[in-house]
VOGU-3710 file (C-alpha; in Angstrom, 3 decimals, decimal comma):
1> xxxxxxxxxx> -27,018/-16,764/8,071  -27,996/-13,734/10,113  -31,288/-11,876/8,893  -30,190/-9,964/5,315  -27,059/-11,731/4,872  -28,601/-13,323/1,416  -29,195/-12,269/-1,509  -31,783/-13,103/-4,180  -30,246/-12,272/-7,858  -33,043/-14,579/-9,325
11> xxxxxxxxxx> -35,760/-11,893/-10,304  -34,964/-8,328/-12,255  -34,595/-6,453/-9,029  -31,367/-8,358/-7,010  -32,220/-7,906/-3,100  -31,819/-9,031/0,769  -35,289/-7,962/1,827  -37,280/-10,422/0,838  -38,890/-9,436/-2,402  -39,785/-12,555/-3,919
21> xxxxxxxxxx> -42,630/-12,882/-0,869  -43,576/-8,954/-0,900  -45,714/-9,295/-3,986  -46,901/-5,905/-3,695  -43,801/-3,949/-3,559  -41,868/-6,086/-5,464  -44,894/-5,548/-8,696  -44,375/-1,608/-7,512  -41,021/-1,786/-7,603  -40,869/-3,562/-11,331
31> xxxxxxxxxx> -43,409/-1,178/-12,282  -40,909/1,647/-11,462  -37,413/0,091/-13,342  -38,719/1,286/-16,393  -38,749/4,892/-15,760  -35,710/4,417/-13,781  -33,915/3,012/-16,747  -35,398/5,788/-19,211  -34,226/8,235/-16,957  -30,253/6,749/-16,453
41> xxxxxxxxxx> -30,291/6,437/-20,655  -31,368/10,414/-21,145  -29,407/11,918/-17,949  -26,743/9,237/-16,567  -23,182/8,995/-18,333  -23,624/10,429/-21,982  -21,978/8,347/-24,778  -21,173/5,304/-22,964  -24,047/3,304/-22,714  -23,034/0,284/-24,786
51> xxxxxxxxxx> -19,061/0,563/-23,760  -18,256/-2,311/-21,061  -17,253/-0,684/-17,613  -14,819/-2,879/-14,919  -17,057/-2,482/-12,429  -17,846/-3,632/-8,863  -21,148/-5,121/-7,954  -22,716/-6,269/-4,810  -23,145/-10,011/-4,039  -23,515/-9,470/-0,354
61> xxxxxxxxxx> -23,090/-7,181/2,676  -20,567/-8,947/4,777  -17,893/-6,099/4,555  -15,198/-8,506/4,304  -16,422/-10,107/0,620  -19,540/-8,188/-0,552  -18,210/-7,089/-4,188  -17,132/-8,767/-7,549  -15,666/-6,926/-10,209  -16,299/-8,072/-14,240
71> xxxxxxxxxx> -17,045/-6,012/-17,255  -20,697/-4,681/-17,782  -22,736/-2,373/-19,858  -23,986/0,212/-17,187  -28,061/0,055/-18,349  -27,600/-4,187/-17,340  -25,775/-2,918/-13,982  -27,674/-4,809/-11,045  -28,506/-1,972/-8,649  -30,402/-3,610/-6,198
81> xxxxxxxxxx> -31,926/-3,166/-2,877  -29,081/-4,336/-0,053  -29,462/-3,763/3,599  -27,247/-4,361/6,114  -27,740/-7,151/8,303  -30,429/-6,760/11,206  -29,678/-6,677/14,900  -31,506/-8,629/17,085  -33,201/-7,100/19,659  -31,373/-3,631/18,767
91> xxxxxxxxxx> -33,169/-0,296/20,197  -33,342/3,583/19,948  -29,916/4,719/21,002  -31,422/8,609/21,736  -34,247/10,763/21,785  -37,297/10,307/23,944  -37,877/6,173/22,876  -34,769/5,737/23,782  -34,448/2,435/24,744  -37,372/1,111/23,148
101> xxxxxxxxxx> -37,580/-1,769/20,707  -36,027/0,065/16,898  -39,508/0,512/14,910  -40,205/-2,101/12,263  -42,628/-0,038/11,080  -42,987/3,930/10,479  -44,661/5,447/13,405  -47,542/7,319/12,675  -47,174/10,373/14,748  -43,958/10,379/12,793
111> xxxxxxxxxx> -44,585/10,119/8,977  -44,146/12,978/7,057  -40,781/13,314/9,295  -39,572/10,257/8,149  -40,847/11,060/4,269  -39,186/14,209/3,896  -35,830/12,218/5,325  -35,885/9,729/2,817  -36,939/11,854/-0,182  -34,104/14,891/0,277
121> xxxxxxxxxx> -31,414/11,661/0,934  -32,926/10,166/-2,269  -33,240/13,371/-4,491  -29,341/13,910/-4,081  -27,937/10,340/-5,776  -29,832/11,003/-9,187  -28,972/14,386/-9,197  -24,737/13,976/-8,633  -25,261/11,449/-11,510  -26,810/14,640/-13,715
131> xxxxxxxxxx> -24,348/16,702/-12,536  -21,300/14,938/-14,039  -22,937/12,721/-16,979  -20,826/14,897/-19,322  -17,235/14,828/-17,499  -16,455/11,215/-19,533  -16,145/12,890/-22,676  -13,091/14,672/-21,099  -11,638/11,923/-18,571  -7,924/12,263/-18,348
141> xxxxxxxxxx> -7,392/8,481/-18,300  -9,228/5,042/-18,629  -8,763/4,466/-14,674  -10,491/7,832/-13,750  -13,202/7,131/-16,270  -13,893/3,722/-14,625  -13,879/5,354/-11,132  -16,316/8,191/-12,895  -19,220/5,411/-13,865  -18,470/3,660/-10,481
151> xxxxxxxxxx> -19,513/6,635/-8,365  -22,775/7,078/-10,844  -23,748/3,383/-10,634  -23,854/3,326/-7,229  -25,260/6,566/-6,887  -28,290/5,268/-8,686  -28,027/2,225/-6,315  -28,356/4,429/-3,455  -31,896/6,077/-5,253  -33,270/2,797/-5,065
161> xxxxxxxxxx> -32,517/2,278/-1,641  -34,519/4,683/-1,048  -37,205/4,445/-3,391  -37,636/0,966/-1,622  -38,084/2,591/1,127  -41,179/4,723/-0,192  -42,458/2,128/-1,472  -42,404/-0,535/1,339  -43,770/1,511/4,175  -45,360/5,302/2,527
171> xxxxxxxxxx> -48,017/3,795/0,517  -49,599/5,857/-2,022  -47,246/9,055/-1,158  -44,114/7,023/-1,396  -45,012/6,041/-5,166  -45,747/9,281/-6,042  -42,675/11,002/-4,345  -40,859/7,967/-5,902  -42,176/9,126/-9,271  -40,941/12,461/-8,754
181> xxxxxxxxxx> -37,631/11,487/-7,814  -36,927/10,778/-11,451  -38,933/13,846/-12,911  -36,675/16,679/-11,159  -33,240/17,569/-12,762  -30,051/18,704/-11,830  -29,951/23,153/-12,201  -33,468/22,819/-13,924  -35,067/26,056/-13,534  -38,619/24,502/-13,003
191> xxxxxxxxxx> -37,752/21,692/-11,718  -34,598/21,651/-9,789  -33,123/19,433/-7,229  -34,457/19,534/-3,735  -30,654/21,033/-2,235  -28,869/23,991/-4,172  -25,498/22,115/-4,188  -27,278/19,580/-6,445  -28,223/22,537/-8,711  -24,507/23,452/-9,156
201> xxxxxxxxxx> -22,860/22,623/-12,126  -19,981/20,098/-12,334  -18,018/21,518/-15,591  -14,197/19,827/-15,040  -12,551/17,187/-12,985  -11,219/19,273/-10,836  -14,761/20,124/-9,652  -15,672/16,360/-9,668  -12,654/15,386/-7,517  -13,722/18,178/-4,954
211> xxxxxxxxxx> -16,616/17,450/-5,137  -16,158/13,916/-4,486  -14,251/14,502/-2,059  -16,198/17,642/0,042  -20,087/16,711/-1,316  -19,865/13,339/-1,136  -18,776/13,716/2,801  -21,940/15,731/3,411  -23,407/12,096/2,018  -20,951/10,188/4,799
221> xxxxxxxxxx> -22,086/12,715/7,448  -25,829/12,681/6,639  -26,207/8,880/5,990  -24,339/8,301/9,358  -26,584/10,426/11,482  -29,255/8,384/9,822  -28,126/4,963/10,241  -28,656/5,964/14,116  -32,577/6,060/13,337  -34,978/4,031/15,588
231> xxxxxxxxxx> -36,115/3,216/12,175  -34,878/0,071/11,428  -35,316/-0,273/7,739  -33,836/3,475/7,433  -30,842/2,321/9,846  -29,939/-0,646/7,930  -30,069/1,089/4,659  -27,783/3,677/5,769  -25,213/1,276/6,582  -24,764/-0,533/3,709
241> xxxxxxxxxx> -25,098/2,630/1,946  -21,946/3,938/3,829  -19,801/0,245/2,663  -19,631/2,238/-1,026  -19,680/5,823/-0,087  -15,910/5,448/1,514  -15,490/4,612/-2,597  -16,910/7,886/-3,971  -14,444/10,183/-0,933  -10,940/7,658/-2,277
251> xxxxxxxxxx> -12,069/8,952/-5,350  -12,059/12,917/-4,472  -9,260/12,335/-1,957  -7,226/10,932/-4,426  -8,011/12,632/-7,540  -7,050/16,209/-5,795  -3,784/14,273/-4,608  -3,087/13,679/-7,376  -3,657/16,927/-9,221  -1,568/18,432/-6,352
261> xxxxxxxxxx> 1,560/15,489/-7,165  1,769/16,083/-10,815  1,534/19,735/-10,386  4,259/20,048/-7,463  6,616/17,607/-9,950  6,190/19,997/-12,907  6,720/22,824/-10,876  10,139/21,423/-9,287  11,578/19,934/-12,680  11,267/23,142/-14,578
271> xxxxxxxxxx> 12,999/24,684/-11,736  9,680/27,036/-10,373  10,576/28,519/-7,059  7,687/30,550/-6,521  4,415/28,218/-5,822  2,268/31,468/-5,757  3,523/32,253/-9,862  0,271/31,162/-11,861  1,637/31,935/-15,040  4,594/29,916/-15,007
281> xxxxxxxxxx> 2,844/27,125/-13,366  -0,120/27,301/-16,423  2,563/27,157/-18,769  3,928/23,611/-17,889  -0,085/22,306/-18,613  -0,642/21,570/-15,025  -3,291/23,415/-12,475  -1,766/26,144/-10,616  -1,647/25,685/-6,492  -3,346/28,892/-5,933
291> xxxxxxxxxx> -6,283/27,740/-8,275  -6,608/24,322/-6,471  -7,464/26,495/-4,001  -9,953/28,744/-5,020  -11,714/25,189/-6,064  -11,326/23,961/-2,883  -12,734/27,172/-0,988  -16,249/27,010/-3,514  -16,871/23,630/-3,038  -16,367/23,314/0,666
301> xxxxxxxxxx> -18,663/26,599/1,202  -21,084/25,447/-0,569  -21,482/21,978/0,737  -21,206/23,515/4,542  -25,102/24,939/3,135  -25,969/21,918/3,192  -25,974/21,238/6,694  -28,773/24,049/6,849  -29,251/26,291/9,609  -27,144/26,520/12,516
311> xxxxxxxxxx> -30,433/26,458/14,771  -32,922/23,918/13,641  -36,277/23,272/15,083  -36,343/20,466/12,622  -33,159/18,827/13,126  -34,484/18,938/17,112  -37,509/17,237/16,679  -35,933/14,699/14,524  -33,484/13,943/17,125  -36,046/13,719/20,087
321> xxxxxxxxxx> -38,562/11,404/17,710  -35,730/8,880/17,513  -35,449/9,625/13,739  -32,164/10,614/13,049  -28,941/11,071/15,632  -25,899/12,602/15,428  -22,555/11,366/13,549  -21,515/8,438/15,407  -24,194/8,675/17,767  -23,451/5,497/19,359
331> xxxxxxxxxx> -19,449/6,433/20,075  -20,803/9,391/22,143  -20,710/9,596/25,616  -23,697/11,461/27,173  -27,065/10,665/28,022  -28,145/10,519/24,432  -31,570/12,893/25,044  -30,049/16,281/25,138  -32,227/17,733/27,659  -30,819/20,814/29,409
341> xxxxxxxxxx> -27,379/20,654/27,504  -25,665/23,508/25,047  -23,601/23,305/22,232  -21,229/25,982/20,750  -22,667/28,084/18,244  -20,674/30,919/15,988  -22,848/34,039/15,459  -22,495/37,622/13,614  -22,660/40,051/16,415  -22,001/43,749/15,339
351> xxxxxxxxxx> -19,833/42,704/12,710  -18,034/40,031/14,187  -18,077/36,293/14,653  -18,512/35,124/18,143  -19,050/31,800/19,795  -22,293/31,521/21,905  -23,656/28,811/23,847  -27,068/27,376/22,350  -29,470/24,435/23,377  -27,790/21,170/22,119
361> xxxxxxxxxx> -31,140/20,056/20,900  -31,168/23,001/18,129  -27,631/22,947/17,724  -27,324/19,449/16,395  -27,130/20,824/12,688  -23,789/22,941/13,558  -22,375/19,743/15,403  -22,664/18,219/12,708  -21,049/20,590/10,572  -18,302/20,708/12,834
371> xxxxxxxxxx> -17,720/16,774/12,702  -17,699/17,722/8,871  -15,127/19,971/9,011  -12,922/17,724/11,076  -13,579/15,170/8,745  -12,500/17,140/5,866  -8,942/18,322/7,370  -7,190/14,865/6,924  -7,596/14,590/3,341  -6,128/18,447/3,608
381> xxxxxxxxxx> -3,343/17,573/5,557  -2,212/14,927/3,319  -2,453/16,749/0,238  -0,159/19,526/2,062  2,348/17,012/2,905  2,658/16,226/-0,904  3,641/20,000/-1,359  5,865/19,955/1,509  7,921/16,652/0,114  8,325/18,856/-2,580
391> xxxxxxxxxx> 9,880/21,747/-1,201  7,445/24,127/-1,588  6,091/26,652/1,512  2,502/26,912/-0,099  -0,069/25,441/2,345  -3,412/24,743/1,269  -6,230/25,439/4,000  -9,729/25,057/4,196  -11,770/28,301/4,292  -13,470/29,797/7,471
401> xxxxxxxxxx> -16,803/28,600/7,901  -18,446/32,165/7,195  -17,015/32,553/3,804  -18,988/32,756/0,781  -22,443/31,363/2,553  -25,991/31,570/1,415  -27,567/29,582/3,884  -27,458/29,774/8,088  -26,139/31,680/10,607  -23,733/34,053/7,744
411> xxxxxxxxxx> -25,680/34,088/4,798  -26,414/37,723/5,249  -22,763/38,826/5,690  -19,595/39,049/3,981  -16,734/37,253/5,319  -13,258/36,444/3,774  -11,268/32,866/4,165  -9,905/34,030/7,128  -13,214/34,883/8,828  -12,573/38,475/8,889
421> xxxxxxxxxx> -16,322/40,067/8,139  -16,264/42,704/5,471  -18,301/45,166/3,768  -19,626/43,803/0,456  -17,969/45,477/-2,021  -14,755/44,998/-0,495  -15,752/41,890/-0,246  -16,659/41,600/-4,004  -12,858/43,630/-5,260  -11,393/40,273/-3,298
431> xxxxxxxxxx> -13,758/37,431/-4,776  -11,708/36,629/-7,515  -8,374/35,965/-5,136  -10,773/33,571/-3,393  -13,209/31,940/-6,117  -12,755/30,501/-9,353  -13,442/33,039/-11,898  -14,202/32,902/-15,868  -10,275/32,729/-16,580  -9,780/29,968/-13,871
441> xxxxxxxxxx> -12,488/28,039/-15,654  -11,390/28,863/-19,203  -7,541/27,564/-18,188  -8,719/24,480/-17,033  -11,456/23,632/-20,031  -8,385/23,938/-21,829  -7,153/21,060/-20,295  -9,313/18,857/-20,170  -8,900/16,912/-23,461  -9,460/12,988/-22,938
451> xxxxxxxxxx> -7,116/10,255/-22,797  -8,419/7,174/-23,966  -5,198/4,802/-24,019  -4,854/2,024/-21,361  -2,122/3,362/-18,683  -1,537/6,732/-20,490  -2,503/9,984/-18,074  -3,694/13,784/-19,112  -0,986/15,822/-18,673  -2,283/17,700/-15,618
461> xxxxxxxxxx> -3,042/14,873/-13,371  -0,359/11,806/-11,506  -1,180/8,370/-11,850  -2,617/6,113/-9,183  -0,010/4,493/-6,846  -2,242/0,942/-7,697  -5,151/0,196/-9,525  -8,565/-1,287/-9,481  -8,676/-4,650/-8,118  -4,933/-5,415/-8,353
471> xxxxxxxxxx> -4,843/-4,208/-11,883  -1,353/-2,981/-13,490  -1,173/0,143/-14,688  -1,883/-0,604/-18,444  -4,841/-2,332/-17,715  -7,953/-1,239/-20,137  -10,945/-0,314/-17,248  -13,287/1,212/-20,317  -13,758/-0,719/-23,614  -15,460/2,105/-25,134
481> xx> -17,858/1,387/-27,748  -18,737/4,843/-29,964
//
């Protein structure tokens, strides 16, 4: 078989990289499982350590067969260290080596770049894991409760993907930074997470289907630029990493469809006309259209600050050093260095929002934001073709990029969904039209009481069209032991 097509499930750390011959790494890496697994028992899923979990595991990386699913206990869950298969003879697709031999090795001019790459990647997959380890005590069925501890497993499989990765080639740093990867936590206020979205909390499923769904796509969009790197390990971790990440956005994409199907069906059998009446809506025990919305316009502004600043030195030199590319990097038609070319910016300029030409170098962080926000508009569209089956003339829409930001190009304005710049305490009479506010959240606590029989739903959310792994509907994806 091709070069990390096997995998080794003899030893306590399954792999494809060779682990049984590293003896070094491997003896760094076993040293580091026990803090790993002391850190999932006190912050992963709380309360459901012993229960059995249908989950999916890796057995290989051929896309076409690499998972099984069985029953496990989620502290025995093989995490692993997978990497997609290597390329022979692959090089840099951009940047200045372009064209060069992909780097076995990290280059030393290049070092701390590549650290700081790996560690902010890594420091977000234990920290979405302490953001929702208390949502199972409210899960609205068995099947989303499943899908729940699927997303955190893997999540912590993506950690030591990169925690390999410090290990293997940073030496003495990487252990340390891979020691601190599992002392920071999630809205800590000594010790937070590296990226403020990570700090947020996740209080409802609502919020974990959005953020599934928006968050989780900043993942897709950051791990693809990165599986573009002339670093070889780095590339091939990014693309295995991206097999189980379309998992975690079916899980957003279809949780919010779903809120959005079961909603619309109340609405239409109790004979509600007006999609915009909140009251009535609340009253049936479903989540109100124009509050679906007000979630969807704080998560998507915050994860857009995650793409950082508009104009980045950084994300320049990154690109020229070969390190990381843009989305799809290889799809793109140019001459893959950059030099001499622009990119569209938006601005602020005396009050309004303007588009401005910029180097494409230092633009690269707004292209990708833009890819993002393409991205994001299918799952939109689909959702408001659920409302429009139904009859209904409410749209949902994804906010203007300038709303509600606190990092970039608009953090230092005031700008509604419809990218109209206002004064801020205009701006501040409107925020609760636009954001969830303490009633919003207090409704929709209110619903979230758990359902814990096999094929029975909360009353707020639709059903799946099909299950897990051509599972019927009644099928029992939790045995939860208390």
């Amino acid at each position: 078989m091709p070069d990390g097509m096997n995998i080794d499930y003899d030893g306590l750390i399954p792999n494809n990289v060779g682990l049984a011959e590293d003896q070094r790494v491997r003896k760094a890496l076993e040293t580091w499982h026990p803090g790993y697994i002391d850190w999932w028992k006190d912050m992963g899923p709380e309360g459901f350590q012993e229960s059995l979990v249908y989950l999916r595991t890796a057995i290989g990386v051929d896309p076409k067969g690499w998972a099984k699913f069985d029953y496990v206990k989620m502290p025995e869950y093989k995490w692993g260290i997978l990497l997609a298969p290597a390329v022979e003879g692959r090089t840099i697709p951009f940047g200045k080596h372009k064209g060069e031999l992909a780097w076995q090795e990290v280059p030393g001019e290049y070092r701390a770049l590549l650290r700081r790459l790996i560690v902010v990647q890594g420091d977000t997959e234990p920290a979405s894991v302490e953001q929702q380890r208390h949502l199972g005590a409210t899960a609205p069925s068995l099947y989303d409760l499943r899908n729940l501890f699927q997303v955190n497993v893997e999540e912590g499989r993506h950690l030591w993907a990169m925690v390999y990765l410090l290990h293997k080639y940073f030496g003495t740093d990487g252990r340390e930074e891979a020691e601190e990867l599992l002392q920071r936590r999630s809205g800590h206020a000594d010790t937070p997470r590296m990226l403020g979205a990570f700090n947020e909390a996740t209080p409802d499923w609502l919020s974990f289907f959005m953020f599934t769904y928006f968050t989780d796509r900043d993942g897709k969009m950051q791990l693809e630029a990165l599986a573009q790197s002339g670093f070889d390990p780095l590339s091939r971790t990014c693309r295995f990493m991206l097999t189980e990440e379309a998992h975690h956005m079916f899980v957003g994409d279809s949780g919010v469809q779903r809120v959005v199907e079961r909603t619309v069906q109340a609405m239409r059998d109790a004979g509600i006309n007006d999609p915009y009446d909140q009251a009535a809506e609340r009253k049936l025990g479903v989540i109100d259209l124009p509050t679906i919305q007000k979630k969807m316009n704080l998560h998507f502004s915050l994860t857009l600050d995650l793409f950082g600043n508009e104009i980045s030195t950084n994300a320049a030199n990154a690109f020229n050093a070969g390190i990381k590319g843009r989305y799809r990097e290889d799809k793109i038609e140019d001459d893959h260095d950059l030099i001499g070319a622009t990119y569209p910016v938006l601005r602020c300029v005396d009050g309004e929002i303007v588009r401005e030409e910029a180097p494409a170098l230092s633009a690269l962080n707004m292209r990708l934001r833009d890819d993002y926000v393409k991205d994001c508009e299918s799952g939109v569209v689909r959702w408001n073709r659920v409302i429009e089956k139904a009859g209904f003339s409410f749209r949902l829409a994804l906010p203007h990029v300038a709303f509600n930001r606190a990092i970039g190009e608009f953090a230092t304005i005031k700008a509604g969904p419809d990218g109209v710049v206002m004064d801020a305490a205009a701006w501040a009479a409107r925020a609760g039209d636009w954001l969830p506010d303490a009633a919003d959240a207090a409704y929709i606590d209110s619903l979230m009481v758990p359902v814990r029989e096999a094929g029975q739903y909360a009353s707020w959310i639709a059903p799946p069209r099909v299950g897990i792994d051509n599972k019927g509907g009644d099928f029992e994806y939790v045995q939860i032991v208390q």
